[in-house]
C-alpha positions in Angstrom: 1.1 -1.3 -8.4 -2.1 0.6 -8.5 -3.5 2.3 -5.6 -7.4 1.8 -5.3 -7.8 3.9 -1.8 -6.2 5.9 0.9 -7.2 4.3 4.4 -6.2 6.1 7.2 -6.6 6.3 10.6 -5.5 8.0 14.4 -7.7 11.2 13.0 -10.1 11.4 16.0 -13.0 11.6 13.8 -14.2 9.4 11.2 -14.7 10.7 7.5 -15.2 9.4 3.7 -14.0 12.2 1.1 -12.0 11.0 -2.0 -8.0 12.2 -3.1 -6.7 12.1 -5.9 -9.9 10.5 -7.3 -9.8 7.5 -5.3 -11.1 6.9 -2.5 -10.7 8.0 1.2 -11.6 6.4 4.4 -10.7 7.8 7.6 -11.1 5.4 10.7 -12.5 6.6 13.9 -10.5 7.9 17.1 -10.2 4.9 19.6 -10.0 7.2 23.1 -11.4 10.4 22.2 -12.9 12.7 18.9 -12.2 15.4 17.3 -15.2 18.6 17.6 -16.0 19.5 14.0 -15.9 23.5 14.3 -19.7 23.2 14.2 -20.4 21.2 17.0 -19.7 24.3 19.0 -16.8 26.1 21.8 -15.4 23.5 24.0 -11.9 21.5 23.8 -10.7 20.5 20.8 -10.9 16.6 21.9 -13.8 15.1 23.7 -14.2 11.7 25.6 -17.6 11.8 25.8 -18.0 10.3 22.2 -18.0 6.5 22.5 -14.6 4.8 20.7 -14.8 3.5 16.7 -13.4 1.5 14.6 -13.6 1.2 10.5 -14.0 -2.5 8.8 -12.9 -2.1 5.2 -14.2 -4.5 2.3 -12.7 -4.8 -1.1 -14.4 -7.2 -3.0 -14.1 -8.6 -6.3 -16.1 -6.5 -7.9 -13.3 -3.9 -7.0 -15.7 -1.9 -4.8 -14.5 -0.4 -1.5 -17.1 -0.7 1.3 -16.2 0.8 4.6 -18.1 0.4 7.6 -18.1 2.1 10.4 -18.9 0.4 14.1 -19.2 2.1 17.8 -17.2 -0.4 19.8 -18.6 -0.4 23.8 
């Protein structure tokens, strides 16, 4: 089997980075999200950022698309 990304998800905050030289997707926190340690004091979990979600597309081609969508 060959592993063509690392998908992930319940982080709080969505991110693309790669591991291992593939890539990585991390989905967006459905209730509340992380504070990156440059957005500032405060707690370390805000509600005041609207909730995400991440659509994932493999295609053919063998390209990874990953979109990421604000759901109100």
């Amino acid at each position: 089997m060959l592993v063509v990304a690392v998908l992930t998800g319940h982080f709080h905050t969505a991110a693309a980075s790669t591991f291992a030289g593939r890539p990585l997707r991390i989905a967006p926190g459905v209730v509340s999200t992380l504070r990156m340690p440059w957005e500032g004091e405060g707690p370390l979990a805000t509600q005041t950022q609207p909730p995400g979600v991440a659509f994932h597309v493999y295609d053919d081609a063998g390209l990874l698309t990953t979109h990421y969508r604000v759901v109100v």
